[in-house]
C-alpha positions in Angstrom: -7.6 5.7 -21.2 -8.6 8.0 -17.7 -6.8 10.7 -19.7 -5.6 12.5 -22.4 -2.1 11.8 -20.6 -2.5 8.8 -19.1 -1.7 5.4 -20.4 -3.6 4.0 -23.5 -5.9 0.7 -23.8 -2.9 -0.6 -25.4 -0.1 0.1 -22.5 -1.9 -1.3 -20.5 -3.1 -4.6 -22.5 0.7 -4.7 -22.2 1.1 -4.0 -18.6 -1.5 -6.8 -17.6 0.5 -9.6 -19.5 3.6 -8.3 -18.4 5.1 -9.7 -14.8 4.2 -7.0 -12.1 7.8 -5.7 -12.0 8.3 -5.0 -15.8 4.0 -3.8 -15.7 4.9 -1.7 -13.1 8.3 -0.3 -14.9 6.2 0.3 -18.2 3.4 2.0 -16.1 5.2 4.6 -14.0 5.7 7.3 -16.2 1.7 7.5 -16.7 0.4 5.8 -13.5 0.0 9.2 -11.7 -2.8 10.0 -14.4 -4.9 6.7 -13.5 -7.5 6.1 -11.2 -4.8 3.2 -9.4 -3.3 6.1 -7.9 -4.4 6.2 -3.8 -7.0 8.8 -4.0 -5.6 11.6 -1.6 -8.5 11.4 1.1 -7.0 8.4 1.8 -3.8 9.6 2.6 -5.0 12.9 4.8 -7.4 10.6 6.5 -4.5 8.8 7.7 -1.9 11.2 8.5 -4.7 12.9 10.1 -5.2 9.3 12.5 -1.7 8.7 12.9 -0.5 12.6 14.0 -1.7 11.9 17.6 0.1 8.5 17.7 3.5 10.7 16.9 6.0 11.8 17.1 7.9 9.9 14.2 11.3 9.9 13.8 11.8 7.7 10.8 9.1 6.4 8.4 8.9 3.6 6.0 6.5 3.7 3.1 6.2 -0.4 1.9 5.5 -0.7 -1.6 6.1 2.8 -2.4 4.9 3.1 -5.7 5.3 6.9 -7.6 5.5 8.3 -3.9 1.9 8.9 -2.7 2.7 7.7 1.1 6.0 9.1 0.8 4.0 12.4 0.8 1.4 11.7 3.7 4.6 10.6 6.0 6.6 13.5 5.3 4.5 15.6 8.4 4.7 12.7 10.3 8.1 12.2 10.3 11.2 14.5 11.8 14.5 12.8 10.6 14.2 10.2 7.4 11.2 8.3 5.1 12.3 5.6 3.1 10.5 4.3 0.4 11.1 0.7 -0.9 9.2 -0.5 -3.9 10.9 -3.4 -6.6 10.4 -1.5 -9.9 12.9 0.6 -10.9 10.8 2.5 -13.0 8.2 3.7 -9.7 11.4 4.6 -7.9 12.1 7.0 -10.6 8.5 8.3 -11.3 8.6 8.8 -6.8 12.2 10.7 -6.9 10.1 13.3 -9.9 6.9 13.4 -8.1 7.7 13.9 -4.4 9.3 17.3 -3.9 12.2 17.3 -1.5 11.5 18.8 2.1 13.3 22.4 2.8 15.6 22.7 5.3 14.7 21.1 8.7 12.7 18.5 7.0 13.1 14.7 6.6 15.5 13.2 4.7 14.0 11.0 1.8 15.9 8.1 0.6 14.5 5.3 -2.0 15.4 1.6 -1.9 14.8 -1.2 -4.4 13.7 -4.4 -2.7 11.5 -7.2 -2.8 8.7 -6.0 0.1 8.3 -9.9 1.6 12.2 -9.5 2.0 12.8 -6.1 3.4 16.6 -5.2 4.1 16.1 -3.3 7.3 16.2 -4.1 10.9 15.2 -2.0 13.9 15.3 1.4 11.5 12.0 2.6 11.8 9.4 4.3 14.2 6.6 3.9 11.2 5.7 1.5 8.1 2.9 2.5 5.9 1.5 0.7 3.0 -1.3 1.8 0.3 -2.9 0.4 -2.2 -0.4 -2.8 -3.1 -1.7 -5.5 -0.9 -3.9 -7.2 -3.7 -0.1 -7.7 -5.0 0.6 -10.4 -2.2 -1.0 -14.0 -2.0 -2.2 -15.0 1.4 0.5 -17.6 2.1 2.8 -14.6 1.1 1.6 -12.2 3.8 3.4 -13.6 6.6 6.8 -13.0 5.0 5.6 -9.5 4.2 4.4 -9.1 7.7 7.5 -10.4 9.5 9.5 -7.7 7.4 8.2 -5.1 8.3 8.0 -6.2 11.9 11.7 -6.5 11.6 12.1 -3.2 10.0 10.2 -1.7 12.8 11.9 -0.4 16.4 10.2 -1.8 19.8 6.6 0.0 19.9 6.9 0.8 16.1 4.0 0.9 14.6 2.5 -0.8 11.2 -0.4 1.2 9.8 -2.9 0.7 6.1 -6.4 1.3 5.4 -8.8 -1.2 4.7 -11.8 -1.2 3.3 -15.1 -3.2 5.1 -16.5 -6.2 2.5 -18.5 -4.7 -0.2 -22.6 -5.8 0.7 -24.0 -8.8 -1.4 -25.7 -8.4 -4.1 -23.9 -4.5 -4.9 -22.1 -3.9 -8.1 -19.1 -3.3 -6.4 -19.1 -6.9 -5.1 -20.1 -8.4 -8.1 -16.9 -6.4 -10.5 -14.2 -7.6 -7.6 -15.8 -10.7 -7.6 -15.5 -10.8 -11.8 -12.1 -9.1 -12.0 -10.4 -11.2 -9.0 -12.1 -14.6 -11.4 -10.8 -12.4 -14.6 -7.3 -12.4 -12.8 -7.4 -16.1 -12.0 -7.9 -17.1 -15.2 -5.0 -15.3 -16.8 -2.3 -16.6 -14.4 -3.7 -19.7 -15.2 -3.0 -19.4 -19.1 -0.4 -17.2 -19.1 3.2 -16.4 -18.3 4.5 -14.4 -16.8 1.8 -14.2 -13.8 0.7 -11.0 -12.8 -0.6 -11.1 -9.3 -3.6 -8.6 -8.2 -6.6 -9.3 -6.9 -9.1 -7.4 -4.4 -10.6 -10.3 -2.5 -7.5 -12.0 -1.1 -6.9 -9.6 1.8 -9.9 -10.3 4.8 -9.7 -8.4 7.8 -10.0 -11.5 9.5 -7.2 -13.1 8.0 -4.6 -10.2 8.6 -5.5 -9.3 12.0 -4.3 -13.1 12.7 -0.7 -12.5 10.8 -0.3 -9.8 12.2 -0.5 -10.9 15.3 1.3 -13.9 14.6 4.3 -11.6 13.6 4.2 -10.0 17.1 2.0 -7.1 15.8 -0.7 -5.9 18.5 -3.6 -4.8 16.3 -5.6 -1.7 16.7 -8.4 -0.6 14.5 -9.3 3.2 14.5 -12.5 4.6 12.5 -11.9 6.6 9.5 -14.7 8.5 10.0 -14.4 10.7 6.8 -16.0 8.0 4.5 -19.3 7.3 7.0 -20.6 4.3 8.0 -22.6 1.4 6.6 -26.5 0.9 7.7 -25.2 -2.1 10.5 -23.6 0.9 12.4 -19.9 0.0 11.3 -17.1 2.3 9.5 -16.6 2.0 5.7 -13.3 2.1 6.5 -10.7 1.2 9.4 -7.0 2.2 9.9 -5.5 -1.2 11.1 -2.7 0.6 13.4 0.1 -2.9 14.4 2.7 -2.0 17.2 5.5 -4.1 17.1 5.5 -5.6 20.8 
C-alpha cells in the first residue's frame, strides 16, 4: 500500500484490529512511507509561527510518533526536546529517523509514557503535538491537557494545528464522516479497541479545556494553506500559554 516500501493491505488489516499501542509498534518500521505521516508544510508552517514567540529553551513533542515534531523543534529549541510517545516501537523508528544535532545543539532525549499521564512537571518552555489527537476521546482531553500544562514552565506555551470543519456536502466531509462511523462500529464489535477518529476534536470544544486547564488560548493564521470563501483560514495554530 502508498508504496513499494511501505506497509501492505495486510499490515495494516492487522494494525487496525490491533490496540493502538501494539498497531503502532507493528506500524513504525514502515509508517514513515504512509500518507499518516504529518506532511512537512505542516511542520515548517509552524516552526515558522512559533520562531517569533522564542526563544525556547527546552521543547516537548506530545505524542511523538517516528520523530516528525522532534524535527520542527530542533530550531526552536537551545538546550533539550523530549519526545514522549507510548509505543516502543515509534520510539525506536524516532531515535533512526531524527539525526542528532552537532555540537551546540539540543539535546534529544525519548520517554515512554502514557500522554494523558505525562511524567514531567515545570520542565518545559514548549509542547507540541501533531497529528495524534483523533487518538484521545473527548472526556479524555482534559487529562491530556492538564499534562501538558503541568509539564509546561509559567508562560509556557502549548501549540498544534488544526484544521477548520470540512464544508457540507464535500467529499472530504462525507469520508471523515464514513471512516469516524467505520471506526465506531469496530470498537463496538471488537477487542481490543482501537481509538481514532477525525471528528472528535472541535475547535470549540478545545479552546474550552484548554482554558479550563489554565491555558490562555491564542489562534494565529497559517496562511500557507489560504483561506475558505467566508474569509477565514484553512488552518489555525492554536498557541496555549500556561498562565
Amino acid at each position: 500500500m502508498f508504496s513499494s516500501q511501505g506497509p501492505t493491505l495486510r499490515e495494516l488489516a492487522v494494525q487496525a484490529f490491533s490496540s493502538i499501542e501494539h498497531g503502532y509498534d507493528l506500524l513504525a518500521p514502515k509508517f514513515d512511507r504512509t500518507p499518516f505521516r504529518t506532511p512537512g508544510r505542516f511542520l515548517a508552517a509552524t516552526a515558522d509561527a512559533l520562531k517569533p514567540l522564542g526563544p525556547f529553551d527546552a521543547g516537548l513533542d506530545v505524542c511523538c510518533g517516528t520523530g516528525a515534531g522532534t524535527e520542527a523543534l530542533l530550531p526552536l529549541c537551545r538546550e533539550r526536546i523530549t519526545g514522549v510517545d507510548f509505543s516502543a516501537g515509534m520510539l525506536t523508528a524516532a531515535a533512526d529517523s531524527v539525526p542528532e544535532p552537532g555540537p551546540g545543539g539540543p539535546v534529544l532525549d525519548r520517554v515512554r509514557a502514557d500522554a494523558r499521564a505525562l511524567p514531567f512537571a515545570e520542565g518545559y518552555d514548549l509542547a507540541v503535538s501533531f497529528g495524534a489527537f483523533g487518538h484521545f476521546l473527548p472526556a479524555e482531553r482534559p487529562a491530556l491537557f492538564a499534562g501538558v500544562h503541568r509539564a509546561l514552565r509559567p508562560g509556557g506555551l502549548f501549540a498544534f494545528p488544526i484544521g477548520a470543519p470540512r464544508p457540507f456536502g464535500s467529499p472530504w466531509y462525507w469520508g471523515l464522516h464514513a471512516f469516524d462511523g467505520a471506526m465506531r462500529v469496530r470498537n463496538l464489535l471488537w477487542r481490543p479497541r482501537f481509538v481514532m477518529y477525525y471528528r472528535t476534536f472541535p475547535l470549540g470544544g478545545v479552546r474550552a479545556d484548554l482554558a479550563d486547564a489554565g491555558f490562555d488560548v491564542r489562534l494565529l493564521p497559517l496562511e500557507e494553506f489560504g483561506r475558505r470563501a467566508d474569509g477565514s483560514p484553512h488552518w489555525r495554530l492554536v498557541v496555549a500559554r500556561k498562565v
